[in-house]
N, CA and C atoms of all chains as a GROMACS GRO file, in nm:
protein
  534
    1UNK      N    1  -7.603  -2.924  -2.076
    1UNK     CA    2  -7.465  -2.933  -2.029
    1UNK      C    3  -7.375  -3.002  -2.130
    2UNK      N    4  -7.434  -3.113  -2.174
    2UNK     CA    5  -7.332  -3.200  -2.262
    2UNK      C    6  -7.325  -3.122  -2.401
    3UNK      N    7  -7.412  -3.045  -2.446
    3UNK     CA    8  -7.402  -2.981  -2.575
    3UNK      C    9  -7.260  -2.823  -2.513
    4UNK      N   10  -7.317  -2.816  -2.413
    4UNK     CA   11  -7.201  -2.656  -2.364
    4UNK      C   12  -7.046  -2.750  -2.391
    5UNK      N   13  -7.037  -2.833  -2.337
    5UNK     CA   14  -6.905  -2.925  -2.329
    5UNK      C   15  -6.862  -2.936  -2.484
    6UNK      N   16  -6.927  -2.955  -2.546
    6UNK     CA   17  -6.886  -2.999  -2.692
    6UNK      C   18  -6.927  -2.900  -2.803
    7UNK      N   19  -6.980  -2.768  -2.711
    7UNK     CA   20  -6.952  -2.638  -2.801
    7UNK      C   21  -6.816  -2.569  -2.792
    8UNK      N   22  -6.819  -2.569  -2.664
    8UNK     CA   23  -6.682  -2.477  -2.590
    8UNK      C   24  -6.544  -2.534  -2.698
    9UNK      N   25  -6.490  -2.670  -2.701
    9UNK     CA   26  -6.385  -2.672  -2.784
    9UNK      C   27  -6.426  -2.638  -2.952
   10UNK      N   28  -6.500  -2.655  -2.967
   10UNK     CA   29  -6.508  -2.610  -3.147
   10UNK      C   30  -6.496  -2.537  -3.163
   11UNK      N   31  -6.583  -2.399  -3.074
   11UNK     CA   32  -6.598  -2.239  -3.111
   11UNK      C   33  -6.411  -2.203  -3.067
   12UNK      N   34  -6.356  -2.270  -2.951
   12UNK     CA   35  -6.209  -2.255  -2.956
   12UNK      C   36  -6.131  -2.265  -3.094
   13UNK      N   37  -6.185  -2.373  -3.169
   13UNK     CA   38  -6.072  -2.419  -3.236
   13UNK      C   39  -6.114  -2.334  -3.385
   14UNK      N   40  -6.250  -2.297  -3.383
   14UNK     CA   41  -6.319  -2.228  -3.454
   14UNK      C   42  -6.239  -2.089  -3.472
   15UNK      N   43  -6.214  -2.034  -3.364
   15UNK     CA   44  -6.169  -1.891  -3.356
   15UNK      C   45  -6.040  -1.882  -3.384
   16UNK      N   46  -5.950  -2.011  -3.343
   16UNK     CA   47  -5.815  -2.022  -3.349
   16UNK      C   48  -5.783  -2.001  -3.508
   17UNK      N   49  -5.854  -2.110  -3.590
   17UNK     CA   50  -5.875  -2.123  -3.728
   17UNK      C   51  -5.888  -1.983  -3.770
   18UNK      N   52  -5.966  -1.895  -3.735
   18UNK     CA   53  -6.026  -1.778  -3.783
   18UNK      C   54  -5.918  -1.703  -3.785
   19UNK      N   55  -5.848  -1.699  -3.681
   19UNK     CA   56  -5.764  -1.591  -3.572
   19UNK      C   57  -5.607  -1.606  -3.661
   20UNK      N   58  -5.568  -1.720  -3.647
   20UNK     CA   59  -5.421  -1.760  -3.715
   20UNK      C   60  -5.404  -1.723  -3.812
   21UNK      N   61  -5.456  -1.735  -3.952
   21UNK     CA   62  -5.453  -1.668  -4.043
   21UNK      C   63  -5.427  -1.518  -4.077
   22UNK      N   64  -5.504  -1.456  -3.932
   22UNK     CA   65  -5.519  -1.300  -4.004
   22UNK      C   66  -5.448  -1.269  -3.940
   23UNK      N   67  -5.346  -1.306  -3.805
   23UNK     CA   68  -5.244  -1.250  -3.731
   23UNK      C   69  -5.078  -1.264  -3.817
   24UNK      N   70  -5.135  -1.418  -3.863
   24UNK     CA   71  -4.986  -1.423  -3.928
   24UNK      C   72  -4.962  -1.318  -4.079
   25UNK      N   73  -5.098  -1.326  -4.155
   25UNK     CA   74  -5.091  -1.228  -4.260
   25UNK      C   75  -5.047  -1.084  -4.185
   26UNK      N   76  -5.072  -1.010  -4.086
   26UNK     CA   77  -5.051  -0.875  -4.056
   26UNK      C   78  -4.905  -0.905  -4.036
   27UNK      N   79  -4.855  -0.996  -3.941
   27UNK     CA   80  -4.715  -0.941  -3.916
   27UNK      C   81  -4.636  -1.002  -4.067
   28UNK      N   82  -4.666  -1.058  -4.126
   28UNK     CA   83  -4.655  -1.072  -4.287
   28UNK      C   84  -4.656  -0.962  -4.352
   29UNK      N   85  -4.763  -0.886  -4.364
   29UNK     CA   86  -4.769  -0.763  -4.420
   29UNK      C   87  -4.641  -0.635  -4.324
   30UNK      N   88  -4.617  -0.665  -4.245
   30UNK     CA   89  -4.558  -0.542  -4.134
   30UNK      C   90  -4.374  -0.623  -4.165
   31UNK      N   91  -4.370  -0.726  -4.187
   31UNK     CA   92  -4.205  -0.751  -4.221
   31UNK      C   93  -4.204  -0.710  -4.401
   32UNK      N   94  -4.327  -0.684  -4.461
   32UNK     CA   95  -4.256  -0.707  -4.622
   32UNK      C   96  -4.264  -0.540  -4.652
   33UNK      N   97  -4.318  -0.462  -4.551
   33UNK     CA   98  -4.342  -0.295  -4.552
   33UNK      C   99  -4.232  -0.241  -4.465
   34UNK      N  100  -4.164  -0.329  -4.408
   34UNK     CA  101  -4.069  -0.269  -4.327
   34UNK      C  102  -3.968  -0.189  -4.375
   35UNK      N  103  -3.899  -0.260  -4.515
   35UNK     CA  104  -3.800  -0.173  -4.541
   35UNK      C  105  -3.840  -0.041  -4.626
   36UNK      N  106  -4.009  -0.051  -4.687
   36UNK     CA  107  -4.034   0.064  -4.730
   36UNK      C  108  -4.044   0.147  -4.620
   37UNK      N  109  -4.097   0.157  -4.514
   37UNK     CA  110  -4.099   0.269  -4.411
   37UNK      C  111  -3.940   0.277  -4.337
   38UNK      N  112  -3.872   0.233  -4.343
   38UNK     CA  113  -3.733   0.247  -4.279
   38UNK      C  114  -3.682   0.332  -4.417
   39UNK      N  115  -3.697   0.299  -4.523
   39UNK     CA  116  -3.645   0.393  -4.620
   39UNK      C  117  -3.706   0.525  -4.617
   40UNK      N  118  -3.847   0.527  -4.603
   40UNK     CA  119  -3.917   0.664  -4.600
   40UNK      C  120  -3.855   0.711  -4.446
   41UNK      N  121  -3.761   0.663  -4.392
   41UNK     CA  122  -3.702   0.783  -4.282
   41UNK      C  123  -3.838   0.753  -4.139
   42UNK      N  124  -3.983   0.646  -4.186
   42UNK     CA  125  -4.035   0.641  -4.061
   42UNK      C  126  -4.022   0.584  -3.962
   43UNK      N  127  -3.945   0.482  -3.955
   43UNK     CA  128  -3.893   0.381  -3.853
   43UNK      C  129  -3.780   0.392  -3.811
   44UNK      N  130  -3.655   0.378  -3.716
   44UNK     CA  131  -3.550   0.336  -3.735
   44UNK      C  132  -3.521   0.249  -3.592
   45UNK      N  133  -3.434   0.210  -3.594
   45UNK     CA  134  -3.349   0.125  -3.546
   45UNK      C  135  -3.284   0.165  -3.354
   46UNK      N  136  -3.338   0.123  -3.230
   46UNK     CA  137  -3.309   0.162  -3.109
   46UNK      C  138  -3.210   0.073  -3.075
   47UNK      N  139  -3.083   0.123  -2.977
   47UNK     CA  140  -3.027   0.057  -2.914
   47UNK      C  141  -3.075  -0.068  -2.810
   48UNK      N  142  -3.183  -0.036  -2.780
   48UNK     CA  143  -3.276  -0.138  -2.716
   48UNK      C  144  -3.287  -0.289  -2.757
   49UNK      N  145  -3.258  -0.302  -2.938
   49UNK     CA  146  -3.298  -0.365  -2.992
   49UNK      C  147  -3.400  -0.359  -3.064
   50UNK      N  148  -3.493  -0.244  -3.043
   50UNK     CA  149  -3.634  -0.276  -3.102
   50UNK      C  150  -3.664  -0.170  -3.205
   51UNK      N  151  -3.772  -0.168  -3.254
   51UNK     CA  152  -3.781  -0.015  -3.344
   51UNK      C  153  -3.836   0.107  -3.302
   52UNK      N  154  -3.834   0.187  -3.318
   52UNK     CA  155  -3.919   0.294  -3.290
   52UNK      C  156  -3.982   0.402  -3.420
   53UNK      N  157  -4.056   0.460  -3.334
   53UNK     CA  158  -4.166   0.552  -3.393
   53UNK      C  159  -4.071   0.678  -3.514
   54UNK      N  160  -4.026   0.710  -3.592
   54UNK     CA  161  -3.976   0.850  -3.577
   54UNK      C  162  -4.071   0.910  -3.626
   55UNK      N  163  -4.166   0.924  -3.750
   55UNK     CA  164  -4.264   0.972  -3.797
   55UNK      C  165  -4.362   0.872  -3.802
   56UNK      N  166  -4.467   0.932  -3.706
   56UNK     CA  167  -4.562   0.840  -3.761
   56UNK      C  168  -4.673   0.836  -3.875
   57UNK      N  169  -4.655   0.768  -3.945
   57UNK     CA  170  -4.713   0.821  -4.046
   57UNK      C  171  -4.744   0.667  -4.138
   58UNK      N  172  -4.925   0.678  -4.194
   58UNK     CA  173  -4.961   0.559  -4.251
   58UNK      C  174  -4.992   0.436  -4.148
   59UNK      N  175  -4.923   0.328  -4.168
   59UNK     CA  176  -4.944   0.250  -4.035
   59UNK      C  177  -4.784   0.202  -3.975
   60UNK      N  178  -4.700   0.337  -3.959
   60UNK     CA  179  -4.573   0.300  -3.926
   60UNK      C  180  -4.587   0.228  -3.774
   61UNK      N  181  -4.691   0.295  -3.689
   61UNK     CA  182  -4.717   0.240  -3.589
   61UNK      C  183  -4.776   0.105  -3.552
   62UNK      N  184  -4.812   0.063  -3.655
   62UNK     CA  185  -4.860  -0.069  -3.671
   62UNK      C  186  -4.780  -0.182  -3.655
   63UNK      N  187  -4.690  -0.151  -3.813
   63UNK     CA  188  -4.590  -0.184  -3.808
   63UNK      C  189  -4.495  -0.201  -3.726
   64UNK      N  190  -4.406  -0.113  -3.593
   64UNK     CA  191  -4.365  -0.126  -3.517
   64UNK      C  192  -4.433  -0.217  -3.394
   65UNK      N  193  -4.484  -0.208  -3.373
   65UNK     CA  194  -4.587  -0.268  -3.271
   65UNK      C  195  -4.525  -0.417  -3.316
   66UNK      N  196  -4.621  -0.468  -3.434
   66UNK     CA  197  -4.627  -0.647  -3.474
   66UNK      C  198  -4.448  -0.669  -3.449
   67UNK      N  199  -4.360  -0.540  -3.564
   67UNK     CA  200  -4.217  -0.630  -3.550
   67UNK      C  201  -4.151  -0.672  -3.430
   68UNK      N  202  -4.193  -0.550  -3.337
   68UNK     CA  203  -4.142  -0.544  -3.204
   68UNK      C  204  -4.174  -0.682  -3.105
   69UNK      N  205  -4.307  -0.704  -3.127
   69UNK     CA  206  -4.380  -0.818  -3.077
   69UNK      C  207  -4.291  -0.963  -3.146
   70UNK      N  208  -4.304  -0.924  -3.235
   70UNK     CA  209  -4.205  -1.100  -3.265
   70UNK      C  210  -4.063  -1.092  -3.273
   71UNK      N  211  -4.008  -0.958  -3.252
   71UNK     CA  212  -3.854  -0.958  -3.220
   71UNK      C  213  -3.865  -1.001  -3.087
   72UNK      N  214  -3.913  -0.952  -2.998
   72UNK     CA  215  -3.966  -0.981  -2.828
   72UNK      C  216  -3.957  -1.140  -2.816
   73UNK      N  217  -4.030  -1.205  -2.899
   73UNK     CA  218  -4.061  -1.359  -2.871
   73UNK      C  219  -3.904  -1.404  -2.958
   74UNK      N  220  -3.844  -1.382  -3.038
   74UNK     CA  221  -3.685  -1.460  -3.037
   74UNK      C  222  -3.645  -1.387  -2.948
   75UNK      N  223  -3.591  -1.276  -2.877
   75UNK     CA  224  -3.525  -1.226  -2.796
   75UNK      C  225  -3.523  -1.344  -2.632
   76UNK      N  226  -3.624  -1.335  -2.654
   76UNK     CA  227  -3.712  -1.476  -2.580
   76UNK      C  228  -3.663  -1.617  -2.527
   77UNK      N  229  -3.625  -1.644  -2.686
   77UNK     CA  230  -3.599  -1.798  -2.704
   77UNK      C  231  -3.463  -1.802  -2.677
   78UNK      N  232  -3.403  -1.681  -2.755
   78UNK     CA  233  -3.239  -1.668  -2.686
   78UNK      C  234  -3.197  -1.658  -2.565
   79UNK      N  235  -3.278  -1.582  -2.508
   79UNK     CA  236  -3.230  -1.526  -2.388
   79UNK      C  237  -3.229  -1.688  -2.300
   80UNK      N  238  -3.346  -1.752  -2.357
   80UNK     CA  239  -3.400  -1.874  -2.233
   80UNK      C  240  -3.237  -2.009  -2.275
   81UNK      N  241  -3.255  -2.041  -2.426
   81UNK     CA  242  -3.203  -2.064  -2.474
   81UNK      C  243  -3.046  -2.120  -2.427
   82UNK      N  244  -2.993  -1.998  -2.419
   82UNK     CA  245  -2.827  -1.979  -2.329
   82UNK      C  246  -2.861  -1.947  -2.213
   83UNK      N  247  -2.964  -1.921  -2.150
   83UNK     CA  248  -2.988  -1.862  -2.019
   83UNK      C  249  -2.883  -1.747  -1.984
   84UNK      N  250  -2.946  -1.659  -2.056
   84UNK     CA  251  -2.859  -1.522  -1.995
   84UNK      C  252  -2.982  -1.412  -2.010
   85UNK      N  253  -2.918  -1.281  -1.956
   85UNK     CA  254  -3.060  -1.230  -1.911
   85UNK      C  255  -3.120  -1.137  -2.096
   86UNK      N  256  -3.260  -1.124  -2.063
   86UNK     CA  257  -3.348  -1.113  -2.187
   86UNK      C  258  -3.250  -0.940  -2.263
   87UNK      N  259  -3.230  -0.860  -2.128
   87UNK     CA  260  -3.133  -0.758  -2.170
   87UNK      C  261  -3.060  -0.759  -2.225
   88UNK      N  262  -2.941  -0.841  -2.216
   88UNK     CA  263  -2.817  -0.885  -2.301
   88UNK      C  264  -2.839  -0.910  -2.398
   89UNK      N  265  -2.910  -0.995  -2.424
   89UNK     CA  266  -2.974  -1.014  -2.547
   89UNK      C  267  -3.036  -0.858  -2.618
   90UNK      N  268  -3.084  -0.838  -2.580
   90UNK     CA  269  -3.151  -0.675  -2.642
   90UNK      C  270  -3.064  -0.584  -2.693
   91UNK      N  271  -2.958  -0.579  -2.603
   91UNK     CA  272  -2.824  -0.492  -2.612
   91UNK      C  273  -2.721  -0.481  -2.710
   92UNK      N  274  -2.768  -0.682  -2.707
   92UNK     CA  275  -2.666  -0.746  -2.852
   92UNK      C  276  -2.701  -0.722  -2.976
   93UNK      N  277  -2.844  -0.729  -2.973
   93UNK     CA  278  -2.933  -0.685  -3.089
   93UNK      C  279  -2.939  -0.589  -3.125
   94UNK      N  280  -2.948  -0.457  -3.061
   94UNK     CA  281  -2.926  -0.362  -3.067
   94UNK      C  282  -2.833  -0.315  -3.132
   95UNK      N  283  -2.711  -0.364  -3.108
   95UNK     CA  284  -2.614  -0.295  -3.153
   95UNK      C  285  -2.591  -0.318  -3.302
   96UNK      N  286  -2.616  -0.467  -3.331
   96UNK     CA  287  -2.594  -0.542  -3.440
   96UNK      C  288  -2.719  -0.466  -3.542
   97UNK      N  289  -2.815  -0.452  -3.471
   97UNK     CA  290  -2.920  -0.377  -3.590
   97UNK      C  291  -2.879  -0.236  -3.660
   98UNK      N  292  -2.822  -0.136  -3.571
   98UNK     CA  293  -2.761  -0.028  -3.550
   98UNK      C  294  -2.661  -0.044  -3.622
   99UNK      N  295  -2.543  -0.137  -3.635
   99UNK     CA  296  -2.457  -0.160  -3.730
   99UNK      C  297  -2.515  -0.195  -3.852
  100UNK      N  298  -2.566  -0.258  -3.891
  100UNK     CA  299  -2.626  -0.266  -3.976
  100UNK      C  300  -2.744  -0.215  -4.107
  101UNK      N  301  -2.799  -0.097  -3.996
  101UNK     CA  302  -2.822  -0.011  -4.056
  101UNK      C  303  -2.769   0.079  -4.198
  102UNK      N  304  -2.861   0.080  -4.303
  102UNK     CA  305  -2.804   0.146  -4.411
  102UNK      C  306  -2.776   0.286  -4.349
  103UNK      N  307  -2.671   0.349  -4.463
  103UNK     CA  308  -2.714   0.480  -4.449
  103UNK      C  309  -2.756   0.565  -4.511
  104UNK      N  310  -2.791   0.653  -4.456
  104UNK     CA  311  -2.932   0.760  -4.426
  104UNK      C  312  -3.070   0.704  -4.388
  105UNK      N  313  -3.073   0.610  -4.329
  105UNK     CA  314  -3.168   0.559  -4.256
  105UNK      C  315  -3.171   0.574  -4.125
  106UNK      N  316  -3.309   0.587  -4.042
  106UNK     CA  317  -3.269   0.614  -3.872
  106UNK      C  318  -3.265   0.600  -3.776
  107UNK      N  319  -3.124   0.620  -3.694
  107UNK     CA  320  -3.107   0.513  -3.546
  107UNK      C  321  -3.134   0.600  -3.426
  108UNK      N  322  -3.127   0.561  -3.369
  108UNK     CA  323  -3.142   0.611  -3.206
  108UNK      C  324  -2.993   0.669  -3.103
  109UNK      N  325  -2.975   0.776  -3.092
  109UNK     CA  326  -2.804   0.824  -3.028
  109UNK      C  327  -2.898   0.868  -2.917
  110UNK      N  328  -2.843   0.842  -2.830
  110UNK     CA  329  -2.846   0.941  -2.664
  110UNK      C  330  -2.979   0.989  -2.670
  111UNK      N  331  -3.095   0.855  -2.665
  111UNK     CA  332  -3.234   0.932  -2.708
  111UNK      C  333  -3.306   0.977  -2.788
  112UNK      N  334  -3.205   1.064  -2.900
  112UNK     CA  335  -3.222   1.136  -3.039
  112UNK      C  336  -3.210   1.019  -3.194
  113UNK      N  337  -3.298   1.053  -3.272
  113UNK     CA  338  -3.310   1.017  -3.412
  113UNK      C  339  -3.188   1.116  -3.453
  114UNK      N  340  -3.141   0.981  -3.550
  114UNK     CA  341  -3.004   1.093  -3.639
  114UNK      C  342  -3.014   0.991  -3.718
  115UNK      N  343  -2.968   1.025  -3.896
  115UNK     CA  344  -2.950   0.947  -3.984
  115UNK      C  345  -2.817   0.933  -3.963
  116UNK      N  346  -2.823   0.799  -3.983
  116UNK     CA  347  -2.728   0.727  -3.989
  116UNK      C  348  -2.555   0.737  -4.102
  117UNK      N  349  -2.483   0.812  -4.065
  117UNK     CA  350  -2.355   0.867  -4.182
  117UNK      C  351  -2.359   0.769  -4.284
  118UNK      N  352   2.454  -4.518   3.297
  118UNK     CA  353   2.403  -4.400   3.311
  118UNK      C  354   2.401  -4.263   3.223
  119UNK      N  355   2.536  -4.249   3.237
  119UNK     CA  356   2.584  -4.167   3.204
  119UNK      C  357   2.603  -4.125   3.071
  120UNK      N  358   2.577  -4.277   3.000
  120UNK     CA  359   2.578  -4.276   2.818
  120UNK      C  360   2.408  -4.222   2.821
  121UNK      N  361   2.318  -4.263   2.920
  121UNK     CA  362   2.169  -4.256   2.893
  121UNK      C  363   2.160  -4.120   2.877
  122UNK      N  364   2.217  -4.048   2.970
  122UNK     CA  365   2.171  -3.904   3.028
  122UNK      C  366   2.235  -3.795   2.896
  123UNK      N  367   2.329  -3.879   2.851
  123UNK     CA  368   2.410  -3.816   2.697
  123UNK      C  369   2.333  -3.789   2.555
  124UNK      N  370   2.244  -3.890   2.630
  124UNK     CA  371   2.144  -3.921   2.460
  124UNK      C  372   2.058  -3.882   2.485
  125UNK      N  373   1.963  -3.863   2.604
  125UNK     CA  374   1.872  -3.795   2.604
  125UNK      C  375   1.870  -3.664   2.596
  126UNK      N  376   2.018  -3.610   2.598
  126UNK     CA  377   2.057  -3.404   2.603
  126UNK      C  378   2.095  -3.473   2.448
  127UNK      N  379   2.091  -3.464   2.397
  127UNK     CA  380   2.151  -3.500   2.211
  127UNK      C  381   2.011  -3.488   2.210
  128UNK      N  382   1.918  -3.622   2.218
  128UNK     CA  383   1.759  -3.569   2.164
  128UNK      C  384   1.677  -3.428   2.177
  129UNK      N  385   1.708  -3.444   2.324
  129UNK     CA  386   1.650  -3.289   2.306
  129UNK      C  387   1.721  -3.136   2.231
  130UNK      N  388   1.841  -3.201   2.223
  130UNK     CA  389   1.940  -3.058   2.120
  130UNK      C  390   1.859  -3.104   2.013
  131UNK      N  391   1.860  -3.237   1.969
  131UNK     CA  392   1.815  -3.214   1.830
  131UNK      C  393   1.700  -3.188   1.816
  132UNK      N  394   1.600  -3.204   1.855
  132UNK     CA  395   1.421  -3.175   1.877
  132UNK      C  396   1.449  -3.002   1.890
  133UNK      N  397   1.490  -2.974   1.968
  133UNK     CA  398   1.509  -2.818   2.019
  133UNK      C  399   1.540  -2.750   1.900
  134UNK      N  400   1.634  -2.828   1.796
  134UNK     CA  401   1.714  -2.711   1.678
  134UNK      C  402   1.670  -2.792   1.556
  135UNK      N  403   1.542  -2.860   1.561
  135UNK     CA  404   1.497  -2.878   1.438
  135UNK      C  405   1.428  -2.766   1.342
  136UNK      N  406   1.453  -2.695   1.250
  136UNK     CA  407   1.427  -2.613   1.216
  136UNK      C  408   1.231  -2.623   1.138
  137UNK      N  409   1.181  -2.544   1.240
  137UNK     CA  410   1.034  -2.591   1.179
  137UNK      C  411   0.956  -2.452   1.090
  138UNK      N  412   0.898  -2.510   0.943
  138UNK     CA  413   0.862  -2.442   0.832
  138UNK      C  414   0.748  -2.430   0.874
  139UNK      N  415   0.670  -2.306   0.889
  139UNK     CA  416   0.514  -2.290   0.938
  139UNK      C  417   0.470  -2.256   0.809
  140UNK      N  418   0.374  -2.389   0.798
  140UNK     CA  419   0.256  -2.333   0.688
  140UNK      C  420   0.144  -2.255   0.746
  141UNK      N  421   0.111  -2.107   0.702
  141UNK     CA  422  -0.010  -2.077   0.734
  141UNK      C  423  -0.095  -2.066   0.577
  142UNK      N  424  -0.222  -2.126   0.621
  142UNK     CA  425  -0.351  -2.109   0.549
  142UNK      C  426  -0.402  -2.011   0.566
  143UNK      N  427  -0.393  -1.979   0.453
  143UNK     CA  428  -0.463  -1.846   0.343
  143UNK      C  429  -0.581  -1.800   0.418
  144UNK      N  430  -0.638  -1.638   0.516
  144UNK     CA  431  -0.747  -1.713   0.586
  144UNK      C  432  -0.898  -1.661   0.505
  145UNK      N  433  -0.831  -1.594   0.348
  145UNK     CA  434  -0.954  -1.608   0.275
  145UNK      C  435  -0.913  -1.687   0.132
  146UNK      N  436  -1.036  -1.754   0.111
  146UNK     CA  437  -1.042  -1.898   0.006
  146UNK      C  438  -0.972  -1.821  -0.129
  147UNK      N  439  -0.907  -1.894  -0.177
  147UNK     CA  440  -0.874  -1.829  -0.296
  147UNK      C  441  -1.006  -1.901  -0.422
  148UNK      N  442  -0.983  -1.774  -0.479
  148UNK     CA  443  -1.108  -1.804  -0.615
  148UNK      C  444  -1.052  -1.797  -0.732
  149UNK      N  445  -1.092  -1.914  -0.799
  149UNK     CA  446  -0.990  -1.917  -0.995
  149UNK      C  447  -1.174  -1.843  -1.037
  150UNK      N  448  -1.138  -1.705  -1.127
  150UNK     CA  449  -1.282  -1.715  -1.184
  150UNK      C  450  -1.329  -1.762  -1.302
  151UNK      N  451  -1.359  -1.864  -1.326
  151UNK     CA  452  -1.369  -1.967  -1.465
  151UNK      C  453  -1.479  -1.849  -1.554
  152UNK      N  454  -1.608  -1.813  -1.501
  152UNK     CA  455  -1.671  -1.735  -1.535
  152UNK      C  456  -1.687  -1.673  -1.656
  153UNK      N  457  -1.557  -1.608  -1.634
  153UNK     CA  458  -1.557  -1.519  -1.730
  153UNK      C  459  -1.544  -1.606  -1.882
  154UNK      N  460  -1.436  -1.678  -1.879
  154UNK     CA  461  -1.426  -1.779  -1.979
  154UNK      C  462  -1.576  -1.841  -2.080
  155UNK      N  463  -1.634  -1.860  -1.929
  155UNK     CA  464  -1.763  -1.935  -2.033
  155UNK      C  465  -1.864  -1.822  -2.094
  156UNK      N  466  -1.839  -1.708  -1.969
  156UNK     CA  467  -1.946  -1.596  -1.989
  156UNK      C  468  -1.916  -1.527  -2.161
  157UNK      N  469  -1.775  -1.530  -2.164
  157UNK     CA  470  -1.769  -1.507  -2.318
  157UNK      C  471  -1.784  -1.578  -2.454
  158UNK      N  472  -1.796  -1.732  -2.398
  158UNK     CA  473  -1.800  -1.807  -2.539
  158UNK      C  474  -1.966  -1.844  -2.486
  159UNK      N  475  -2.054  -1.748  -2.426
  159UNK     CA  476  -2.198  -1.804  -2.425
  159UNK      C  477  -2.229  -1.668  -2.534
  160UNK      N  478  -2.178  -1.511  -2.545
  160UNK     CA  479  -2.188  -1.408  -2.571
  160UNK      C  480  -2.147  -1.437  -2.716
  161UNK      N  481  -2.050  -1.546  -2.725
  161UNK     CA  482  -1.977  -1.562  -2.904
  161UNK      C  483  -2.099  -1.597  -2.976
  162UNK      N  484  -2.139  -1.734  -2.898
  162UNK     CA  485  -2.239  -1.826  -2.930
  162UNK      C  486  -2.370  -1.725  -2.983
  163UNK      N  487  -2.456  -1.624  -2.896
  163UNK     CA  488  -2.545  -1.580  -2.917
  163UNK      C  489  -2.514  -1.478  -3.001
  164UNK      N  490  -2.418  -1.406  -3.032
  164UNK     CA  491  -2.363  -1.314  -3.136
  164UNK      C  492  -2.412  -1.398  -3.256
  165UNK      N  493  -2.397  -1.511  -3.262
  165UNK     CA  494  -2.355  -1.603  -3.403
  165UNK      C  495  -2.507  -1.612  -3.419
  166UNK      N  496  -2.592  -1.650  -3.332
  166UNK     CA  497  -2.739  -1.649  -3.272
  166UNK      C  498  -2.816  -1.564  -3.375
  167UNK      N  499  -2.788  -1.404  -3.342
  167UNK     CA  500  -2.845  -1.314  -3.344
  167UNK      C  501  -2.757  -1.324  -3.500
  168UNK      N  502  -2.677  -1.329  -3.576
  168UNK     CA  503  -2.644  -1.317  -3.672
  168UNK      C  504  -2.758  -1.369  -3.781
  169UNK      N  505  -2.822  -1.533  -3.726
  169UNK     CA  506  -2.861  -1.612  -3.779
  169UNK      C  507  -3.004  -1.574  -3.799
  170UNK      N  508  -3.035  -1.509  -3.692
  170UNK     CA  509  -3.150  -1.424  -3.698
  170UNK      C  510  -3.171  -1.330  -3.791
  171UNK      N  511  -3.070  -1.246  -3.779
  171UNK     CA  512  -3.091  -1.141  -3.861
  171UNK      C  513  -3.073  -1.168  -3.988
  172UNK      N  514  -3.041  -1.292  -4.075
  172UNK     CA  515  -3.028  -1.330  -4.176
  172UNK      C  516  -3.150  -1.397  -4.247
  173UNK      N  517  -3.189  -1.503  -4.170
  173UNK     CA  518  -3.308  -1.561  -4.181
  173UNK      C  519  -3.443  -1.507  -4.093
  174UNK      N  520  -3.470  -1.432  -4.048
  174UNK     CA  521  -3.596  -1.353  -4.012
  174UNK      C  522  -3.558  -1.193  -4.022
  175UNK      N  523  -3.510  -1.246  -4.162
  175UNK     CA  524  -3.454  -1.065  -4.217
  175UNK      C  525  -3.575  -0.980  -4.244
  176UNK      N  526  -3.694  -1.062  -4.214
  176UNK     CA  527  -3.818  -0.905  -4.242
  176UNK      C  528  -3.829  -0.869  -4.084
  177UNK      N  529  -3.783  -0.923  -4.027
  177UNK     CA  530  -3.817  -0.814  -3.878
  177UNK      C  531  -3.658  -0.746  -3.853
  178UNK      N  532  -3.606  -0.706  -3.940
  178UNK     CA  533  -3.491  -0.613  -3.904
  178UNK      C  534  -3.456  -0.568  -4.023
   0.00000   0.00000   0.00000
């Protein structure tokens, strides 16, 4: 019993150690590839706020996934932040990403991918 | 007597033709909506937010 007690936190802190590293390197790797796949026309930009799929291709899907996931967690902090709802926030983002968008890169209209004028 | 009975028809003329202003209360509450006021400088605030974001966690956008 006393050895289970004083395995259980190590192998925790063991895995954490293990774990932290290779999560923060991927979404590391997925913000410094981002603007190459937004340039290759595979990613673009949703009113939602978030990214989406347009071609998938390589690990564009990957990529979307991790950015989406840590845009999610500030969307988060804002929303809690000012206390207003997590949507508004999304909406705001959204738009501002969408503006921001280069062009010929691609956003999201009424559902549809269109490069951006 | 007769001065009494004089003054008491004078009081009541004057009570009778006092001209009375009726306040009536509003019988729904009036509302100032501050709301909006703050609802927009919370929207400035997080604009500026999301600016700051997108500047400094410029690899997720």
């Amino acid at each position: 019993m006393k050895i289970f007690k004083l395995i259980k936190p190590v192998l925790c802190a063991a895995l954490l150690v293990i774990s932290l590293p290779l999560m923060a390197m991927t979404l590391q790797q997925a913000m410094s590839s981002l603007g190459d796949v937004k340039a290759q026309g595979l990613v673009g930009e949703k009113p939602d706020g978030y990214l989406g799929v347009v071609t998938n291709s390589g690990n564009a899907d990957e990529i979307v996934k991790l950015i989406n996931e840590a845009r999610l967690a500030q969307y988060q902090r804002l929303a809690k932040d000012n206390n207003i709802a997590l949507a508004d926030v999304q909406a705001m983002a959204g738009q501002k990403a969408i503006e921001k968008t280069q062009s010929g890169q691609y956003i999201q209209v009424n559902q549809k991918w269109a490069k951006k004028p | 007597m007769i001065t009494r009975g004089i003054c008491i028809l004078f009081c009541t003329l004057i009570i009778a033709c006092t001209p009375t202003v009726q306040l009536a209360v509003p019988k729904e509450p009036i509302n100032i909506n501050l709301n909006v006021k703050i609802e927009h400088e919370i929207y400035i605030k997080v604009d500026k937010q999301l600016d700051d974001l997108f500047s400094k966690s410029s690899g997720l956008f």
